[in-house]
C-alpha positions in Angstrom: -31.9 -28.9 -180.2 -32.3 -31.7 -177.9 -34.5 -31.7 -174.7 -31.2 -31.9 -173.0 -29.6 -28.8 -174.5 -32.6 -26.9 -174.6 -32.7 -27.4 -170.8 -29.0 -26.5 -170.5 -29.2 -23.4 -172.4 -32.3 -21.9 -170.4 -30.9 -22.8 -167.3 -27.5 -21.0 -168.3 -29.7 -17.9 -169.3 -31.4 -18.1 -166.4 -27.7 -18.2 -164.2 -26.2 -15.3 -166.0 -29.7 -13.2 -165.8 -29.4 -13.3 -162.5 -26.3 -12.8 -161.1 -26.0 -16.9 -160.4 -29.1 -17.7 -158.9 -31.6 -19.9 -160.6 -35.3 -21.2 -159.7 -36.8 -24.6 -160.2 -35.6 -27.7 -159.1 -32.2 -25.9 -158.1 -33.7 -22.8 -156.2 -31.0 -21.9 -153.6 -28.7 -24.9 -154.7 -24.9 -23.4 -155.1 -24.4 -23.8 -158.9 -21.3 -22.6 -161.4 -21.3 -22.9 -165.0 -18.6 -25.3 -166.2 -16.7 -24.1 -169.7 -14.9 -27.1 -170.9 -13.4 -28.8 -174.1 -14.2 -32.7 -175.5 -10.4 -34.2 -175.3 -11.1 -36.3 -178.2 -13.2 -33.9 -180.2 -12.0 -30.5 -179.3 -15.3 -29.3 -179.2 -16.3 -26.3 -176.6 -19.2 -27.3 -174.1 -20.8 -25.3 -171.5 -22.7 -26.9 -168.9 -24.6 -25.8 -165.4 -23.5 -28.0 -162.3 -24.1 -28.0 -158.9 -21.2 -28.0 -156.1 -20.6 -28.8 -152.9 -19.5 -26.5 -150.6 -16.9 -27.2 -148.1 -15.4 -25.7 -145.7 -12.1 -26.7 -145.5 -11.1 -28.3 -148.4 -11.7 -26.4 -152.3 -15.6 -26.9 -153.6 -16.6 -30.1 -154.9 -17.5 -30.2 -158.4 -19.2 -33.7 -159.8 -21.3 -34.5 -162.9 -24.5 -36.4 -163.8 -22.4 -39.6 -164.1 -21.3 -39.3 -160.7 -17.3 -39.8 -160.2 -15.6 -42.6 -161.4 -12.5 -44.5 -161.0 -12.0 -45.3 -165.0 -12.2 -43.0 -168.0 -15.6 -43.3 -169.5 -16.3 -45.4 -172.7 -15.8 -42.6 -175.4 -12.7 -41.5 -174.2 -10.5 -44.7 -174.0 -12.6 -46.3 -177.0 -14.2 -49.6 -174.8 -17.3 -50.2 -173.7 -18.6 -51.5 -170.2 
């Protein structure tokens, strides 16, 4: 397993252990764990993010890679 899923996976345990609170880095930070599918692969992920609370407006939800205007490389096929 990499470093990366390793890290994912004990911080998931860590969420669902305790009722959506983990320590670390992200002690008090407002976190969710995102189920979602690869479009091109079809294979299941599950990943812990943090969100943004607001409040009037829904929660705002971003990834490592930050928002971005185009579809990443993998999904249309190009490279940047």
């Amino acid at each position: 397993m990499s470093d990366t899923l390793d890290w994912n996976a004990q911080t998931i345990a860590e969420f669902r252990a305790n009722q959506g609170s983990v320590g670390g880095n992200f002690a008090g930070a407002p976190m969710v764990v995102v189920h979602h599918r690869g479009r091109a692969s079809g294979r299941e992920y599950v990943n812990p993010m943090m969100y943004l609370p607001h409040d009037t407006e829904p929660d705002i939800i971003s990834t490592s890679s930050q928002p971005r205007l185009e579809h990443p490389p993998t999904r249309t096929g190009t490279t940047t």
